[in-house]
C-alpha positions as CSV (number, residue, x, y, z in Angstrom):
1,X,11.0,50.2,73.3
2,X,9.6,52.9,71.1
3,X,10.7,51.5,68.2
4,X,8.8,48.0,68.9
5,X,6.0,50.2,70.2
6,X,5.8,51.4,66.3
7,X,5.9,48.1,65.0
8,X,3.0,46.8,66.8
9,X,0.9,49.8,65.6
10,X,1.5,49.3,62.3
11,X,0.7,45.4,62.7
12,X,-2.8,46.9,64.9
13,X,-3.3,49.7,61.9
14,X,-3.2,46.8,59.1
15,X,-5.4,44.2,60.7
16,X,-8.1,47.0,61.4
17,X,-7.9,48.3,57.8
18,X,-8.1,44.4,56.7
19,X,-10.9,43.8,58.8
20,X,-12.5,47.1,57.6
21,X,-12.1,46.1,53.8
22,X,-13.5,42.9,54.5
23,X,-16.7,44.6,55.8
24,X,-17.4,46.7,53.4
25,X,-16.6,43.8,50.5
26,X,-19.4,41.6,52.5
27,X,-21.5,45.1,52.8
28,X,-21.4,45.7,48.8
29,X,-21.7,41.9,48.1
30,X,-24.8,41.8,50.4
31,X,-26.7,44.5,48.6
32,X,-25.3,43.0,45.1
33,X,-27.2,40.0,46.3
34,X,-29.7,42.2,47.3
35,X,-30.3,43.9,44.1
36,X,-30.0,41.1,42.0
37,X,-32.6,39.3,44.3
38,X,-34.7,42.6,43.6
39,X,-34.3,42.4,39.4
40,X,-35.7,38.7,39.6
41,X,-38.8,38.9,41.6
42,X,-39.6,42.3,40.4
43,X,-41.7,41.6,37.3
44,X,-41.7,43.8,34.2
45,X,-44.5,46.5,33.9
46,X,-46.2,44.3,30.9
47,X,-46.6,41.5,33.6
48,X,-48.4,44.0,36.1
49,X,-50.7,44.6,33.7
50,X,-54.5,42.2,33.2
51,X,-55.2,39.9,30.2
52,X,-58.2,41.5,29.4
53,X,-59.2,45.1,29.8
54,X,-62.5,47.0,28.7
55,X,-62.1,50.5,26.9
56,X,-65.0,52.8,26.8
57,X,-64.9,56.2,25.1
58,X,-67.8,57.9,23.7
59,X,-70.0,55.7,22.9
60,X,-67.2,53.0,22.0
61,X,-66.0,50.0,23.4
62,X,-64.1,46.9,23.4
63,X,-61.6,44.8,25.2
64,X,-58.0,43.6,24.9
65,X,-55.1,42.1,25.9
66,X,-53.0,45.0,27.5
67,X,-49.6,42.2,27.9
68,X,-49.5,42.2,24.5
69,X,-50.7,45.3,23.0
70,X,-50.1,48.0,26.0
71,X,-52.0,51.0,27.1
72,X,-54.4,52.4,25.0
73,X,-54.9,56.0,24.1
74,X,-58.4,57.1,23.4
75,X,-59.3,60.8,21.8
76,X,-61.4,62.5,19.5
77,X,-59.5,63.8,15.9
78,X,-60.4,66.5,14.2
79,X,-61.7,66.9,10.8
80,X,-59.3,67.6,7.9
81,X,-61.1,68.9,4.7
82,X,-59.5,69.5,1.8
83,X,-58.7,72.9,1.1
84,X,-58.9,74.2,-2.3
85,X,-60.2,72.3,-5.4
86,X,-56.7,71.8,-6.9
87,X,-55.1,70.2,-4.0
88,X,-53.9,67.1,-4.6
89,X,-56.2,64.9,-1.9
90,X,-54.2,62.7,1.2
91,X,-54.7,62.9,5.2
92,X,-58.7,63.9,4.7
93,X,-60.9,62.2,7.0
94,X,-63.9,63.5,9.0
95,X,-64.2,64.3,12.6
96,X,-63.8,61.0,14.1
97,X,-62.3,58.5,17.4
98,X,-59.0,57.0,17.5
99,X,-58.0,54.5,20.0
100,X,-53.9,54.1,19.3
101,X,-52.3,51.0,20.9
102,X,-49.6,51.7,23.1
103,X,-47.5,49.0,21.4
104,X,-47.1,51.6,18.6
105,X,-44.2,52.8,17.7
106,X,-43.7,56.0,14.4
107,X,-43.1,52.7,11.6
108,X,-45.8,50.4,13.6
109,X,-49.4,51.3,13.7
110,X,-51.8,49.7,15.7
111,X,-55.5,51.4,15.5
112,X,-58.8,51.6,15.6
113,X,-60.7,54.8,14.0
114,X,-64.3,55.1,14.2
115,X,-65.9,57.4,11.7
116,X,-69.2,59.1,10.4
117,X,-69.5,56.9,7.0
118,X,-71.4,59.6,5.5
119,X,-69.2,62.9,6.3
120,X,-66.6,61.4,3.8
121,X,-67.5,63.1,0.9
122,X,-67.9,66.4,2.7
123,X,-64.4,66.3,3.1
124,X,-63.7,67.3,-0.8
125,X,-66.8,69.8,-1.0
126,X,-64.5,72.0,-3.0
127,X,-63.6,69.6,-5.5
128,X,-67.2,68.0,-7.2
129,X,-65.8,65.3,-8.7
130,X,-63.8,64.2,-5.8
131,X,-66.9,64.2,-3.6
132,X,-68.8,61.6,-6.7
133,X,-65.2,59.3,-6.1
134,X,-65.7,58.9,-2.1
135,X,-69.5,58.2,-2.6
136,X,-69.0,56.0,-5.1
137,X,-66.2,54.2,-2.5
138,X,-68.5,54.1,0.0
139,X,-71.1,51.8,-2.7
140,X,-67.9,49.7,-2.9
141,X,-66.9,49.4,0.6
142,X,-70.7,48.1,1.2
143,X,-70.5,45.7,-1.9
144,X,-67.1,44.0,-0.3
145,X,-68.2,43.7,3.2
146,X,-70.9,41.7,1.4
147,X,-68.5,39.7,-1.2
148,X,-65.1,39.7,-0.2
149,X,-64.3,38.1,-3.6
150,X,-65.4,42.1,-5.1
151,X,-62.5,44.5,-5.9
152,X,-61.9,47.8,-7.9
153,X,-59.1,47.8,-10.0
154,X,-57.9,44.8,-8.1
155,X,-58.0,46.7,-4.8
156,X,-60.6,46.0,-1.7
157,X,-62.2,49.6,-1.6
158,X,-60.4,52.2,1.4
159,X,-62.1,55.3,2.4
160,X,-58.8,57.1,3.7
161,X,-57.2,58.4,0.8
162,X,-53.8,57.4,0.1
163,X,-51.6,57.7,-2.8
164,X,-50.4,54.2,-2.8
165,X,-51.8,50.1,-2.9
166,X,-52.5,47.5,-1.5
167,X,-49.4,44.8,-3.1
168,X,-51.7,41.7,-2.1
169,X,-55.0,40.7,0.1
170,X,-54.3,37.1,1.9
171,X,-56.3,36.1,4.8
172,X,-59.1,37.4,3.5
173,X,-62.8,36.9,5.3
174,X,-66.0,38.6,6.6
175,X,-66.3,38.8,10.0
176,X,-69.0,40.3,12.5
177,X,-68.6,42.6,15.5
178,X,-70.9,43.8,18.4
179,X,-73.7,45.5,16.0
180,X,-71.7,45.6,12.6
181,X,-69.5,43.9,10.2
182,X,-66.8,44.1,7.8
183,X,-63.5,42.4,6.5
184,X,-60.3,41.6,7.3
185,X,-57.5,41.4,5.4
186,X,-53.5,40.7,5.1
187,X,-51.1,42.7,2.7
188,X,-48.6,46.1,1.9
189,X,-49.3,49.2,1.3
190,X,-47.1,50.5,-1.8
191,X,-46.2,53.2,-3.5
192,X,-43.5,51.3,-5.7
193,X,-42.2,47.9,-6.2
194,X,-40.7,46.5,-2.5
195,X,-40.1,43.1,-0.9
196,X,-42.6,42.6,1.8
197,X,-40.9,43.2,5.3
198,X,-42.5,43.5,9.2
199,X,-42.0,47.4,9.0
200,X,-44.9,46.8,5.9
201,X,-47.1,43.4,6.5
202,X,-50.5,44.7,8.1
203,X,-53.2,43.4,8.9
204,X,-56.2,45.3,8.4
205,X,-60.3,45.3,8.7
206,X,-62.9,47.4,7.9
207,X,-66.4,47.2,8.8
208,X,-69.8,49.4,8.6
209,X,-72.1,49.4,11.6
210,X,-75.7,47.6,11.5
211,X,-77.5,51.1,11.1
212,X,-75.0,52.3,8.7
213,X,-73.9,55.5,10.3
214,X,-70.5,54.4,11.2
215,X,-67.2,53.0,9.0
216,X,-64.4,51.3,10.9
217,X,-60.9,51.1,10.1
218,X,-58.1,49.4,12.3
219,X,-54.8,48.5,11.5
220,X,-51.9,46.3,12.8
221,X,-48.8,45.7,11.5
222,X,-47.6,41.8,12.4
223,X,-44.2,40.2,11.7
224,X,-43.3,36.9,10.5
225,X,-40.0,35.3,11.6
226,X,-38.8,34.9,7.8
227,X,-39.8,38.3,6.4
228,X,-36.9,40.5,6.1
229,X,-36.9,43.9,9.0
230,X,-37.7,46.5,7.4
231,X,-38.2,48.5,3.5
232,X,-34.2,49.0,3.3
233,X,-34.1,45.2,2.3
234,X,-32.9,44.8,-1.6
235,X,-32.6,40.7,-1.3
236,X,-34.7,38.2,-0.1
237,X,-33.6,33.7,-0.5
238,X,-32.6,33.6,-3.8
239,X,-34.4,36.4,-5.0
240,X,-32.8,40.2,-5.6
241,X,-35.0,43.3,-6.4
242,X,-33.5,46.1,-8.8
243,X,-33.5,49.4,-6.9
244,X,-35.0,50.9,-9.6
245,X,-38.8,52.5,-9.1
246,X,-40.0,50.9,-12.2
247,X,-39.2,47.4,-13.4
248,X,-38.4,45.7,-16.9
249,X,-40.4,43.4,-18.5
250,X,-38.1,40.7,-17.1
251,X,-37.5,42.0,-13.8
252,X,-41.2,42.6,-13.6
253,X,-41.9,39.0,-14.4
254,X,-39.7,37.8,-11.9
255,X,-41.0,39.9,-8.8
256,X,-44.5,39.2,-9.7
257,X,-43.7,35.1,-9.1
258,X,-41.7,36.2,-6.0
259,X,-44.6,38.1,-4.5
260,X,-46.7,34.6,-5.8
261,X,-44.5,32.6,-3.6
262,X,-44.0,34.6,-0.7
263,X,-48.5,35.6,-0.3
264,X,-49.0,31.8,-0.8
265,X,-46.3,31.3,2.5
266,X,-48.2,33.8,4.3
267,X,-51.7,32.4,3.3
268,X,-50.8,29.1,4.3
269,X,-49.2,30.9,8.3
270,X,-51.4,29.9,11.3
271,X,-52.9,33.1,13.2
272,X,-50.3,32.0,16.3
273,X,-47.3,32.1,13.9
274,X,-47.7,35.9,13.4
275,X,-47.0,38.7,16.0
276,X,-49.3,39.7,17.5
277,X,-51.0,36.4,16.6
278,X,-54.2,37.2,14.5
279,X,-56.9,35.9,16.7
280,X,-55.7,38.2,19.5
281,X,-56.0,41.0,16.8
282,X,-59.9,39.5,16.0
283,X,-60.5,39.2,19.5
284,X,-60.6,42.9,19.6
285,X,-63.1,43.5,17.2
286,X,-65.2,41.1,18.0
287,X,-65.8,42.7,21.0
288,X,-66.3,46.1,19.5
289,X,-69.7,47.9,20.3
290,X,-70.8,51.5,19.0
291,X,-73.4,52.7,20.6
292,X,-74.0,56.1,19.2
């Protein structure tokens, strides 16, 4: 009697444990369901966020498309003069305000600066002749915002120093903002021969305010679907570049009709079939106002 009294506990014990398993298997696949449910109708944080939003700082404003270029930051920078006459010049740049894209990542700048178009030279006060370059600049910049056909030494005029150039200018053309105008303009910032990638392809404009008093400079780095990533690229179709900083006369010969081919592609590129897509990018400034 005891001994069948066992049995039938065990045979009790075992259905309830069975009958517990299966609970808690329906329990975890329920909340499974659950979260899964959860992950598809939750939608991502870009998709919270409005087509259009107006940014106001300071006197400045404009609006944009938050889905596709994210939150912006808006400060004021501090000057940064040169220091003593035999510094070599780079970074100088009056007091001025940034708004900095929150699509940006360290390698993928998207800006716009607003500056005092006249407190450039004061930057180099310590070096005379430095000071005669930038205001000389500033003469250029005004002459190209008129023709965009002018250039210096091949280059559209930049107020920032930098100790590089501009590798090509395609989708080149004036175009008007709030109370201003300027240029825009496609290409890669170089220091030495490189095959042009989406960590380099930018797309730039600068303008000059109706009463003169302010320069604008804004920057966006697009991607094409055929460029290569990034700067680390050595080959590109049929074509391979020598890792050498300076080219021969050959080699030289044959990356110049490379760069010829691959400009002419990107001329020819609708605004949609760059990312972002260039009229987003113009949209932006079109809308920008300075007020003071």
């Amino acid at each position: 009697m005891s001994k069948n009294l066992f049995t039938i506990g065990l045979v009790l014990t075992s259905f309830i444990l069975q009958g517990c398993n299966s609970a808690i298997s329906q329990s975890a696949n329920t909340n499974s369901n659950n979260v899964a449910s959860l992950a598809t109708i939750t939608p991502s944080p870009k998709a919270q966020l409005p087509e259009q939003q107006k940014v106001e700082f300071k006197g400045v404003s404009f609006t944009y498309n938050p889905q596709i270029f994210g939150e912006v930051k808006s400060e004021d920078i501090a000057e940064h003069l040169l220091e003593y006459e035999t510094d070599k010049p780079g970074g100088e740049e009056p007091q001025h305000r940034l708004f900095s894209f929150g699509s940006s990542t360290n390698n993928r700048h998207m800006y716009i600066a607003v500056y005092p178009i006249n407190e450039f030279p004061r930057m180099y006060a310590v070096n005379k002749s430095l000071v005669k370059i930038m205001e000389k600049e500033i003469i250029n910049l005004q002459k190209v915002v008129r023709d965009k056909n002018f250039r210096v030494n091949g280059q559209i005029p930049y107020l920032p120093f930098i100790d590089a150039s501009q590798t090509f200018q395609k989708k080149v053309k004036h175009f008007s903002f709030q109370n201003g105008r300027g240029i825009f303009f496609l290409t890669q910032i170089d220091i030495e021969p490189t095959l042009i990638n989406n960590e380099g392809l930018t797309y730039y404009f600068q303008g000059i305010s109706d009463d003169e008093e302010h320069y604008i400079l804004a920057e966006f780095r697009v991607n094409v679907s055929f460029l290569p990533k990034d700067y680390e690229a050595r080959e590109f179709e049929d074509y391979k570049l020598s890792s050498a900083y300076s080219l021969s006369a050959d080699e030289s010969s044959k990356h110049e009709k490379y760069l010829s081919e691959i400009t002419s592609r990107l001329e020819g590129l609708k605004p949609n079939e760059f990312t972002p897509s260039l009229d987003e990018i113009e949209k932006i400034i079109a809308s920008l106002k300075i007020e003071k």
